[in-house]
N, CA, C and O atoms as a GROMACS GRO file, in nm:
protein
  488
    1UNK      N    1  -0.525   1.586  -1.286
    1UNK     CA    2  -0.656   1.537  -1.252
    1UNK      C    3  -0.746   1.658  -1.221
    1UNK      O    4  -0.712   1.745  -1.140
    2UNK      N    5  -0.862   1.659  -1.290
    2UNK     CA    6  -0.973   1.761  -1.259
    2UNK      C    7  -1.076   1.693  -1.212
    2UNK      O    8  -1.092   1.571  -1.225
    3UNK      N    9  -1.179   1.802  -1.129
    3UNK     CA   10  -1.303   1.738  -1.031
    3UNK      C   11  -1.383   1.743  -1.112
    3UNK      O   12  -1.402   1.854  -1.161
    4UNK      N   13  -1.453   1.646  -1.157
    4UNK     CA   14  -1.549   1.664  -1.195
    4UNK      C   15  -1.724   1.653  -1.095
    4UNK      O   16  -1.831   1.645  -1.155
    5UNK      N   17  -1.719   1.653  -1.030
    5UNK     CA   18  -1.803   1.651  -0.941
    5UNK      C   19  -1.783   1.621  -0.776
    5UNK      O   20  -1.716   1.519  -0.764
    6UNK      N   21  -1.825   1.684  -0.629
    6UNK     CA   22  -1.743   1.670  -0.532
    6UNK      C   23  -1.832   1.606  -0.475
    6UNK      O   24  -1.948   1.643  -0.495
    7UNK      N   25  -1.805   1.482  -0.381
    7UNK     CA   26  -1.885   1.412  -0.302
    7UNK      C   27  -1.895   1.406  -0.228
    7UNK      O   28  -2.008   1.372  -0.192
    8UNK      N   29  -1.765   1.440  -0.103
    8UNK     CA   30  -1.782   1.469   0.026
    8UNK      C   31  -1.658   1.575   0.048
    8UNK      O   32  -1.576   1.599  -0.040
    9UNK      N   33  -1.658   1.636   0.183
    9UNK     CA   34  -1.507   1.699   0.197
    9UNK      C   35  -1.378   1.604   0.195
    9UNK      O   36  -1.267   1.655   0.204
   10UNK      N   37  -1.394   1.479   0.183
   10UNK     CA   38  -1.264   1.396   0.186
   10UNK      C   39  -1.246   1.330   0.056
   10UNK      O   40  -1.134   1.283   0.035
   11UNK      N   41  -1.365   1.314  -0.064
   11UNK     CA   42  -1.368   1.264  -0.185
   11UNK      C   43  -1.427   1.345  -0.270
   11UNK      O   44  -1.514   1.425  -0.236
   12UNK      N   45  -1.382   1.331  -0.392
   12UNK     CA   46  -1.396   1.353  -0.522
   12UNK      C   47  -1.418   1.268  -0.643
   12UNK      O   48  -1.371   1.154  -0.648
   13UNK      N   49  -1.487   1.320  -0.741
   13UNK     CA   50  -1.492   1.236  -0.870
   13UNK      C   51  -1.438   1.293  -0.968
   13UNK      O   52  -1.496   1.393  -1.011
   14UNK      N   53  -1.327   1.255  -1.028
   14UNK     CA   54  -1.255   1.343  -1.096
   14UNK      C   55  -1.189   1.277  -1.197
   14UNK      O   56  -1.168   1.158  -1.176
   15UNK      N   57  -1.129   1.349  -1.360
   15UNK     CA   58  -1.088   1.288  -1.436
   15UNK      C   59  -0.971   1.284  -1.477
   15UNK      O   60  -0.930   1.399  -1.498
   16UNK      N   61  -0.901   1.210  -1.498
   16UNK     CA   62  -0.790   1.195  -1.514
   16UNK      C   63  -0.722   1.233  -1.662
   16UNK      O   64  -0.812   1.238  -1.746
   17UNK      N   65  -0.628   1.254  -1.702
   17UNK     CA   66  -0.567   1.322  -1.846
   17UNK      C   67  -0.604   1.259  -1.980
   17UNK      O   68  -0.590   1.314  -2.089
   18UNK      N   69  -0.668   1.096  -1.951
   18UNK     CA   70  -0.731   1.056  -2.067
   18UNK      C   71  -0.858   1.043  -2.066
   18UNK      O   72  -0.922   0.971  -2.142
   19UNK      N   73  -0.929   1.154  -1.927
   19UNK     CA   74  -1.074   1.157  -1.932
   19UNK      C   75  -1.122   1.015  -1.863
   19UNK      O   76  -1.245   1.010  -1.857
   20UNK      N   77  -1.070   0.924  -1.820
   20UNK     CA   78  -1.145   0.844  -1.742
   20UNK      C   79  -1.175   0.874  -1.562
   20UNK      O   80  -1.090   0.887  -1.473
   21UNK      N   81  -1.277   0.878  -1.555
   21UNK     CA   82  -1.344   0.873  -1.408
   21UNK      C   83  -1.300   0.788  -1.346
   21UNK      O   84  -1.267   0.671  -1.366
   22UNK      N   85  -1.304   0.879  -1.238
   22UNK     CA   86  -1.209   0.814  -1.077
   22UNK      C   87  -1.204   0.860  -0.938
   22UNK      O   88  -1.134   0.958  -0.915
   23UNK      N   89  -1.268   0.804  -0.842
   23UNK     CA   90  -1.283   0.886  -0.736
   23UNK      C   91  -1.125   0.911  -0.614
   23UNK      O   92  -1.068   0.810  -0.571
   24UNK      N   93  -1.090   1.013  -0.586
   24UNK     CA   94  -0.988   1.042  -0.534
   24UNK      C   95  -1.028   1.076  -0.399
   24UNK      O   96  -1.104   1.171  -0.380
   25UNK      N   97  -0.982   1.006  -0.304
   25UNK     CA   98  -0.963   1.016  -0.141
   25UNK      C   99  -0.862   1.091  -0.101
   25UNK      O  100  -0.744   1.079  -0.137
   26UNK      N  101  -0.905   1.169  -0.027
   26UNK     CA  102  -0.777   1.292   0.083
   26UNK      C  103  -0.807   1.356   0.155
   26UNK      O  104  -0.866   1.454   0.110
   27UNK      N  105  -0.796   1.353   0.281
   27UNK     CA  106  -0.839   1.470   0.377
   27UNK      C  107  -0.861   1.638   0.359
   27UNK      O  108  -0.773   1.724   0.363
   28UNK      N  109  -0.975   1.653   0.341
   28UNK     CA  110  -1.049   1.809   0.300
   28UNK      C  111  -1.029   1.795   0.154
   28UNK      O  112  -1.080   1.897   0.107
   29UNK      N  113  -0.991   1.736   0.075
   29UNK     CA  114  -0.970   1.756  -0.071
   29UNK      C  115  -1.082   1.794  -0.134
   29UNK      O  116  -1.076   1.893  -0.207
   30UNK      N  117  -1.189   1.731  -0.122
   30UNK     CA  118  -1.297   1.796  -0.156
   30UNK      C  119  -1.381   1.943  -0.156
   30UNK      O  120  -1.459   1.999  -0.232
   31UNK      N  121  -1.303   1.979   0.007
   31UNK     CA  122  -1.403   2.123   0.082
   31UNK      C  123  -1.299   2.231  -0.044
   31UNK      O  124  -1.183   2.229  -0.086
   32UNK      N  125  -1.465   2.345  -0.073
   32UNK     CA  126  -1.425   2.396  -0.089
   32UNK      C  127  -1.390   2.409  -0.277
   32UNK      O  128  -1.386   2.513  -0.343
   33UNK      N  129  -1.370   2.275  -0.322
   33UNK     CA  130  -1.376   2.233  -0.458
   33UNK      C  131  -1.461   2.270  -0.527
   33UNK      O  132  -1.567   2.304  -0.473
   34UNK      N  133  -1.445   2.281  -0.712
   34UNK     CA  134  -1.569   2.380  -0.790
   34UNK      C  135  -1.514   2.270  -0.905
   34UNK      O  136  -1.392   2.254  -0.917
   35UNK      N  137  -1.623   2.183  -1.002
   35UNK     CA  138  -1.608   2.127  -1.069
   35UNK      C  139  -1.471   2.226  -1.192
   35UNK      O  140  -1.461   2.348  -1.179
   36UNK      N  141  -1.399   2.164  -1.277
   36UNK     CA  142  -1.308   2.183  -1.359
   36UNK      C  143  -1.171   2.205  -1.273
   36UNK      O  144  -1.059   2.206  -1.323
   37UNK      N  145  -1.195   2.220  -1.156
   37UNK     CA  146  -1.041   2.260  -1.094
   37UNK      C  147  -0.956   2.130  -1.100
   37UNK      O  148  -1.000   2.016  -1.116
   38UNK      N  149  -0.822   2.167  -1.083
   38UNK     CA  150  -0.724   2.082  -1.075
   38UNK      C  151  -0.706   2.085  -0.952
   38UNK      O  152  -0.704   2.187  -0.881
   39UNK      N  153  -0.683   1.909  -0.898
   39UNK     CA  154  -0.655   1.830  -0.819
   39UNK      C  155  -0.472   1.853  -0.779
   39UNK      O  156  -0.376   1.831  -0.853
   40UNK      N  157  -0.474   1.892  -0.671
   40UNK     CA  158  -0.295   1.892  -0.623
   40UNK      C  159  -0.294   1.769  -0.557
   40UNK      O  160  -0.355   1.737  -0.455
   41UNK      N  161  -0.205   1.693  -0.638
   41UNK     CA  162  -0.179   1.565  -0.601
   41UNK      C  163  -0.082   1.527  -0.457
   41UNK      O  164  -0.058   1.413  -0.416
   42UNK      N  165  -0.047   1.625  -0.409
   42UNK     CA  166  -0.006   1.611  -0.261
   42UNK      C  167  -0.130   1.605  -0.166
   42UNK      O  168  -0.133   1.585  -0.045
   43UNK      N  169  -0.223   1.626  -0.246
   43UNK     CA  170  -0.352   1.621  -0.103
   43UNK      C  171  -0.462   1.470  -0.135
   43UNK      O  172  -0.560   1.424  -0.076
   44UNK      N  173  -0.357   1.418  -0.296
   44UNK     CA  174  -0.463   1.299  -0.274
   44UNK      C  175  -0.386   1.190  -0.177
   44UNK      O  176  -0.264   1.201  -0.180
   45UNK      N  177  -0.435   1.096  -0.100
   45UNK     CA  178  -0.422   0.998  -0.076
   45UNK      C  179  -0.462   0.860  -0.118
   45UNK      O  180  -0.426   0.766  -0.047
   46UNK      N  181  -0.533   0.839  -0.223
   46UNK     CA  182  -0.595   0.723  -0.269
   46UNK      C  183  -0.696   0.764  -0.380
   46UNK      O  184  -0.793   0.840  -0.374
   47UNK      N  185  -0.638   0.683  -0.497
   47UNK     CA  186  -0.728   0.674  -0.656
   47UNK      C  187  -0.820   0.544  -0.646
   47UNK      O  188  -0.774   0.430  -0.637
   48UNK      N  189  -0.939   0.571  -0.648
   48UNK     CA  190  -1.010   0.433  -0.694
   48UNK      C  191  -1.029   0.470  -0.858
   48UNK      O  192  -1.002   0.578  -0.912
   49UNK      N  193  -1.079   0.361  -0.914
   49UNK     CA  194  -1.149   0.340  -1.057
   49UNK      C  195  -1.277   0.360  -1.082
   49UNK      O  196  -1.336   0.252  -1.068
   50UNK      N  197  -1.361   0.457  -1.117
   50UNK     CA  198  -1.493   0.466  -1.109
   50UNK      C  199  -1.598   0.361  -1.170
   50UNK      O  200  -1.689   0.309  -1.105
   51UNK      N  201  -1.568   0.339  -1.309
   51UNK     CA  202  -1.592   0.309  -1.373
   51UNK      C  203  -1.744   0.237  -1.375
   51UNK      O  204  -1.827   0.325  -1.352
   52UNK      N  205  -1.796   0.134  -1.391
   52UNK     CA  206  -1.957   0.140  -1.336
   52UNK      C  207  -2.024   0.133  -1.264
   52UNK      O  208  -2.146   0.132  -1.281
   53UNK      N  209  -1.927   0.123  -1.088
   53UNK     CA  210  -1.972   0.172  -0.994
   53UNK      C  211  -1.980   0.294  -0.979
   53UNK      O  212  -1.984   0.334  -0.863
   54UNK      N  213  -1.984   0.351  -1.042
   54UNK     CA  214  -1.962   0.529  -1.042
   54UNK      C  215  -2.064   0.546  -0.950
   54UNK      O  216  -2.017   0.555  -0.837
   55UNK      N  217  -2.185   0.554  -0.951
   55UNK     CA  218  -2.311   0.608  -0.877
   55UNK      C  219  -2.283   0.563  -0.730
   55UNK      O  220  -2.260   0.639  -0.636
   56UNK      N  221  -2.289   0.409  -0.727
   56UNK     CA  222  -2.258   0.340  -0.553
   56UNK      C  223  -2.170   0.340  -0.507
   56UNK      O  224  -2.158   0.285  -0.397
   57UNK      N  225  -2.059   0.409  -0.571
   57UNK     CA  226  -1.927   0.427  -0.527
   57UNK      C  227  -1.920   0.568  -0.424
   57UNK      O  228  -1.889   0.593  -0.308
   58UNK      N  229  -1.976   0.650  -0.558
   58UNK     CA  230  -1.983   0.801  -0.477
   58UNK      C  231  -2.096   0.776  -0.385
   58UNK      O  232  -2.029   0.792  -0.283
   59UNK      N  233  -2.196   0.754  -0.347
   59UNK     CA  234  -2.293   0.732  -0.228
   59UNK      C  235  -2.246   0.657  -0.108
   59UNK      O  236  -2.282   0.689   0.006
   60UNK      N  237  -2.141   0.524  -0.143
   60UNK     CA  238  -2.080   0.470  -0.002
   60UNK      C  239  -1.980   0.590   0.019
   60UNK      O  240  -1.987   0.628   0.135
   61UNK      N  241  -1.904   0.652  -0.046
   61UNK     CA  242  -1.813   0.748   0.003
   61UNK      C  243  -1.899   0.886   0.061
   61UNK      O  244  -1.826   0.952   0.135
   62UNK      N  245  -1.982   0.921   0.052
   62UNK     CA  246  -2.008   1.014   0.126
   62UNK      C  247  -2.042   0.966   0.256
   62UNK      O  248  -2.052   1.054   0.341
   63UNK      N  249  -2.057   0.871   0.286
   63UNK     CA  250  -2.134   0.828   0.452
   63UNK      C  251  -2.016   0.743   0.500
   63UNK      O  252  -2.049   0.699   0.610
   64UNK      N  253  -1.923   0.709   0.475
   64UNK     CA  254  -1.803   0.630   0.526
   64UNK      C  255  -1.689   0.723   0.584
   64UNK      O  256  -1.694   0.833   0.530
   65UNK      N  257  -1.631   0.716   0.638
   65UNK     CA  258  -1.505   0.803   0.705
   65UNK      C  259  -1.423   0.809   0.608
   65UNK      O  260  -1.487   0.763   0.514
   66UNK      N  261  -1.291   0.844   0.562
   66UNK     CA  262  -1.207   0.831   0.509
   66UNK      C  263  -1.118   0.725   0.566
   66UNK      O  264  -1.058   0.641   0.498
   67UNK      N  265  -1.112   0.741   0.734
   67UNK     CA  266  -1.003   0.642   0.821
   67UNK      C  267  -1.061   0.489   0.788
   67UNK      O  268  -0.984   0.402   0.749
   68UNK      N  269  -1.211   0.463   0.809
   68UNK     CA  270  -1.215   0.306   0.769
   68UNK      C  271  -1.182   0.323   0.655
   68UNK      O  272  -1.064   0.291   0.672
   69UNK      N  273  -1.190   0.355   0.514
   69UNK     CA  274  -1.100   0.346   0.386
   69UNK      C  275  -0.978   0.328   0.393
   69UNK      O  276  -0.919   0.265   0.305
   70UNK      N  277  -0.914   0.382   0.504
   70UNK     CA  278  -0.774   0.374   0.493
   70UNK      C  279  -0.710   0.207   0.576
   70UNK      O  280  -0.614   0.137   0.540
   71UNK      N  281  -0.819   0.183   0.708
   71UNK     CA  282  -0.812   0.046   0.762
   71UNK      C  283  -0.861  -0.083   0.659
   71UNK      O  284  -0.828  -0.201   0.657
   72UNK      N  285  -0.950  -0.007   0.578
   72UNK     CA  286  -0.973  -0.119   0.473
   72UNK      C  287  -0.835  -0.187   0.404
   72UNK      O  288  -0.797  -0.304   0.394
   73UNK      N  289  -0.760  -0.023   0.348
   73UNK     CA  290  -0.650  -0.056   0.204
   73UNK      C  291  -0.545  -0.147   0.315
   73UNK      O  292  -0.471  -0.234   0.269
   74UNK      N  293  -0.549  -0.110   0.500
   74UNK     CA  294  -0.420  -0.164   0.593
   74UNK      C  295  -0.493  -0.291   0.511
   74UNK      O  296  -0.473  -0.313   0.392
   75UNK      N  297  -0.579  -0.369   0.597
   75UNK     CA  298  -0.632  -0.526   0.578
   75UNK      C  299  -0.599  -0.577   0.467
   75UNK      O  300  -0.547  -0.688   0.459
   76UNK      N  301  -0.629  -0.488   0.349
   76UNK     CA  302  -0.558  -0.592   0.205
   76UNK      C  303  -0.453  -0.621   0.194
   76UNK      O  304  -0.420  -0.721   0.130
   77UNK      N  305  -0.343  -0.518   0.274
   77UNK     CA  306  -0.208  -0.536   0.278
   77UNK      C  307  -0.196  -0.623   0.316
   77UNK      O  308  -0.156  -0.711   0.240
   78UNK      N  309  -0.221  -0.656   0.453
   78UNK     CA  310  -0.225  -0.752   0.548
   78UNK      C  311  -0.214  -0.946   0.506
   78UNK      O  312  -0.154  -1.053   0.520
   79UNK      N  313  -0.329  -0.873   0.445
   79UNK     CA  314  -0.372  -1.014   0.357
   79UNK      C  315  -0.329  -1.050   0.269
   79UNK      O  316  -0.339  -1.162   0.219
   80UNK      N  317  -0.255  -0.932   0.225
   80UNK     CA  318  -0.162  -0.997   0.104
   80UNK      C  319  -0.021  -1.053   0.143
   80UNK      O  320   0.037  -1.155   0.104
   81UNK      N  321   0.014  -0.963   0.224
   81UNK     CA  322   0.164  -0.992   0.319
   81UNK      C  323   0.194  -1.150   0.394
   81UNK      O  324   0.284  -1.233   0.383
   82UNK      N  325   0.076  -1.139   0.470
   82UNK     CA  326   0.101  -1.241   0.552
   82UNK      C  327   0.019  -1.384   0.547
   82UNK      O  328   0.049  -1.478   0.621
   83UNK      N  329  -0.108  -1.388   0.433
   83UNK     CA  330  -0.156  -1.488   0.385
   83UNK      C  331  -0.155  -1.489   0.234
   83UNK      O  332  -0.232  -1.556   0.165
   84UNK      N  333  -0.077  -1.424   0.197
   84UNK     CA  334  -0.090  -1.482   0.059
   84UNK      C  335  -0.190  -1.479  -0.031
   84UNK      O  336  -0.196  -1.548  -0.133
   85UNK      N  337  -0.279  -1.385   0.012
   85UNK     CA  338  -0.439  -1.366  -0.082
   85UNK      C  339  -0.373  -1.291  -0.177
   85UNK      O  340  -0.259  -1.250  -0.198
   86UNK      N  341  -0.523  -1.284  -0.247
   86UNK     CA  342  -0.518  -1.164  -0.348
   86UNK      C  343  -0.516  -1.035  -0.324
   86UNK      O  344  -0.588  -0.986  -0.237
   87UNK      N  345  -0.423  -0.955  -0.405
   87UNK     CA  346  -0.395  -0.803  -0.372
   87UNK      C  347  -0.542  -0.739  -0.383
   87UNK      O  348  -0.571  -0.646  -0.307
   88UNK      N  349  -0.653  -0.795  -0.495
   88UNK     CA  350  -0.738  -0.712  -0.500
   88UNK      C  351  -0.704  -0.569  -0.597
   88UNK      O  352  -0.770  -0.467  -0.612
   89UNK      N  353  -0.588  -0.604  -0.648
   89UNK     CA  354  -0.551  -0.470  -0.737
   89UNK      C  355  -0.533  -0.333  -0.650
   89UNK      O  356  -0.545  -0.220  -0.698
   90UNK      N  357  -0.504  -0.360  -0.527
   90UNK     CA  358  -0.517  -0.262  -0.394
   90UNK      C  359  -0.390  -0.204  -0.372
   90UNK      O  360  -0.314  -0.282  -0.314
   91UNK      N  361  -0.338  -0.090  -0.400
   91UNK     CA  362  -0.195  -0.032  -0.361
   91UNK      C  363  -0.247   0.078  -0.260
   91UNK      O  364  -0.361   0.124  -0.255
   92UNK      N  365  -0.174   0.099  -0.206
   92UNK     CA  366  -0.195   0.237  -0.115
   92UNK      C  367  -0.111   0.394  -0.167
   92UNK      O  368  -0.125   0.513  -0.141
   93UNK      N  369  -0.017   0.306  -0.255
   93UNK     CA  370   0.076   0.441  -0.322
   93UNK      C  371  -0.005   0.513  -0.398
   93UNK      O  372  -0.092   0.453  -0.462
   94UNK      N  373   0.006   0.654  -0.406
   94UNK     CA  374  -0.089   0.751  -0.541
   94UNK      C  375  -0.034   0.713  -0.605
   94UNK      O  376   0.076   0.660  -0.585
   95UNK      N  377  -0.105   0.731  -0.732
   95UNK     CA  378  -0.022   0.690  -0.880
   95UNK      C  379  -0.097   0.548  -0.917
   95UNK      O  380  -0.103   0.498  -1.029
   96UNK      N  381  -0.145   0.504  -0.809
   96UNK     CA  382  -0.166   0.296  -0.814
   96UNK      C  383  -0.350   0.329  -0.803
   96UNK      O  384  -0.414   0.414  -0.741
   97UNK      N  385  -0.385   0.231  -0.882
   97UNK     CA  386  -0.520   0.235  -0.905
   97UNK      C  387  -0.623   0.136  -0.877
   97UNK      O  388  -0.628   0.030  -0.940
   98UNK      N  389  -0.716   0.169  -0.774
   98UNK     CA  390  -0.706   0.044  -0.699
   98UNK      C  391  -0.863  -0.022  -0.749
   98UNK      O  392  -0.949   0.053  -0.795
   99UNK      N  393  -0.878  -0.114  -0.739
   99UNK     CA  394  -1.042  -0.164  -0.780
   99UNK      C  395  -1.128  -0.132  -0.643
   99UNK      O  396  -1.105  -0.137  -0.523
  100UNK      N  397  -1.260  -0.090  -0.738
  100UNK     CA  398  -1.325  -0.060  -0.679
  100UNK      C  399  -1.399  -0.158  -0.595
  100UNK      O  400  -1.388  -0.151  -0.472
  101UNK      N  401  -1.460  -0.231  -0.642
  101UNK     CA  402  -1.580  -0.336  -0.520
  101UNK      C  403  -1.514  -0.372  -0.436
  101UNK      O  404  -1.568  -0.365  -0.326
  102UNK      N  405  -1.388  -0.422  -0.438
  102UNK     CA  406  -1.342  -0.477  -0.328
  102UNK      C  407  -1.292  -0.398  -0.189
  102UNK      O  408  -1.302  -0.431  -0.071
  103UNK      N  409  -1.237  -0.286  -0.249
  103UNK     CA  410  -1.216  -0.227  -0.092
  103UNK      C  411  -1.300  -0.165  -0.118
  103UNK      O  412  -1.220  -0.088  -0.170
  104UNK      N  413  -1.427  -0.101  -0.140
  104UNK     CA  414  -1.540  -0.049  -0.064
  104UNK      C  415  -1.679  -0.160  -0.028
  104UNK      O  416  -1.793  -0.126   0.004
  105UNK      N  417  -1.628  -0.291  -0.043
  105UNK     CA  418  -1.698  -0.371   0.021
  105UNK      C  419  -1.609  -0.408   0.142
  105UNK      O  420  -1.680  -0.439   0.237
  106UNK      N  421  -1.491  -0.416   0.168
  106UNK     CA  422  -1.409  -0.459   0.291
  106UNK      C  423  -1.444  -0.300   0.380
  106UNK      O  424  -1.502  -0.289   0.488
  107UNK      N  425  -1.394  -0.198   0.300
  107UNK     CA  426  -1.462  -0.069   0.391
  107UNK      C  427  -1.567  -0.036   0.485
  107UNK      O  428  -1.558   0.030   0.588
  108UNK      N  429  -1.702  -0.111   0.417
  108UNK     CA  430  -1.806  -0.141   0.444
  108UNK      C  431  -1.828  -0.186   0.539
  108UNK      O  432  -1.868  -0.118   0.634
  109UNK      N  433  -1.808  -0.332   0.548
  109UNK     CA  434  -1.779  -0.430   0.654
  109UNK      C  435  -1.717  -0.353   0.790
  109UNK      O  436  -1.788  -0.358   0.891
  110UNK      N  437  -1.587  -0.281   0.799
  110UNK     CA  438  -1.551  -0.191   0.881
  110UNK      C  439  -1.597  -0.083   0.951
  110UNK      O  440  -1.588  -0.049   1.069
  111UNK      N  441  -1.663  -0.022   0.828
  111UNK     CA  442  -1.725   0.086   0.937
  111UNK      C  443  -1.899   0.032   1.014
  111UNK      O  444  -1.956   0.091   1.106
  112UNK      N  445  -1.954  -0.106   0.936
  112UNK     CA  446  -2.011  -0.169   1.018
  112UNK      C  447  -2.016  -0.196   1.133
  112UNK      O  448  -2.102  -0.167   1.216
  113UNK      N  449  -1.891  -0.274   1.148
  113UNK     CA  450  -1.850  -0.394   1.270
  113UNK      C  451  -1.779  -0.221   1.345
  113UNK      O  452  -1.751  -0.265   1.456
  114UNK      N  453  -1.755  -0.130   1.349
  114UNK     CA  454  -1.742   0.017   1.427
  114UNK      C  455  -1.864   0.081   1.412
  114UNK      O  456  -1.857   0.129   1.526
  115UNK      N  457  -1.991   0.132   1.363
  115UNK     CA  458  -2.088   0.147   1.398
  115UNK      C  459  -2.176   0.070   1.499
  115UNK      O  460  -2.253   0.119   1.582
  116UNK      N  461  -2.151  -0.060   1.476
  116UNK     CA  462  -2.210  -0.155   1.590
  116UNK      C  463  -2.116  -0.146   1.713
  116UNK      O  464  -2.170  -0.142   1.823
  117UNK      N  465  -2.029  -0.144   1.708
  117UNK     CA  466  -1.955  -0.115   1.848
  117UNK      C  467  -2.001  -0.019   1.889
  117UNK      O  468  -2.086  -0.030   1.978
  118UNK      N  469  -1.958   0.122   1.836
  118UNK     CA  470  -1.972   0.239   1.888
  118UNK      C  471  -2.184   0.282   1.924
  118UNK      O  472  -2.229   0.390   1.963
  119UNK      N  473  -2.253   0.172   1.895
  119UNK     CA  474  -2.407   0.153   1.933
  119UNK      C  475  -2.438   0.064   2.030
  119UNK      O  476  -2.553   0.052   2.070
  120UNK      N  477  -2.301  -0.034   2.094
  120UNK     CA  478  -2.352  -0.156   2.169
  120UNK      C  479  -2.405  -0.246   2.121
  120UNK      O  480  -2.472  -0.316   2.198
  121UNK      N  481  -2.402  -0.285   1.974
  121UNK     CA  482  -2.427  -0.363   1.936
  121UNK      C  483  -2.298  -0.517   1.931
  121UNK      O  484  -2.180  -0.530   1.898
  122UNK      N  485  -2.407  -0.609   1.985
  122UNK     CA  486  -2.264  -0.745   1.963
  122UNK      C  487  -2.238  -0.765   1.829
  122UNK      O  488  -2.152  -0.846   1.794
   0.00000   0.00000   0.00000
């Protein structure tokens, strides 16, 4: 996987060996990054699918934490485990490719309902 463009110090947009776009989550993975480099896959923690969220994808990831991303992918588990929903195409393993709208709309929601806390908001 190469960067093709860096979005925050914890994400990347980067392509994968048949050239499809994909944003990759990992702590600092980004800092420091220069488009064409190769991605060491011990520092990713999470592949999304870019694909035509590409633009709103990379813009919620620069202003979101990485940790609500990661409480997002817990909740799908959750929900898949113990009610029986839909996975959402949501793995947490690298290698697994997860759809995009759905956990960066559950993400969303999270670092919401924790921005409003952490403001006093009910």
């Amino acid at each position: 996987m190469r960067v093709k463009r860096v979005i925050s110090n914890n994400a990347v947009l980067a392509l994968d060996a048949d050239g499809q776009e994909m944003v990759a989550l990992g702590r600092g993975l980004g800092h420091g990054r220069r488009p064409g480099e190769v991605l060491e896959t011990d520092w990713i923690e999470q592949v999304f699918v870019a694909g035509d969220a590409d633009e709103r994808l990379t813009r919620f990831l620069a202003d979101v934490p990485l940790q609500y991303v990661r409480v997002a992918g817990r909740i799908a588990d959750l929900a898949h485990e113990r009610l029986g929903l839909a996975r959402f195409q949501f793995e947490m393993n690298l290698g697994e490719k997860l759809s995009t709208d759905e956990v960066a709309y559950l993400a969303l929601h999270v670092a919401r309902l924790l921005w409003d806390l952490r403001d006093g908001r009910p």
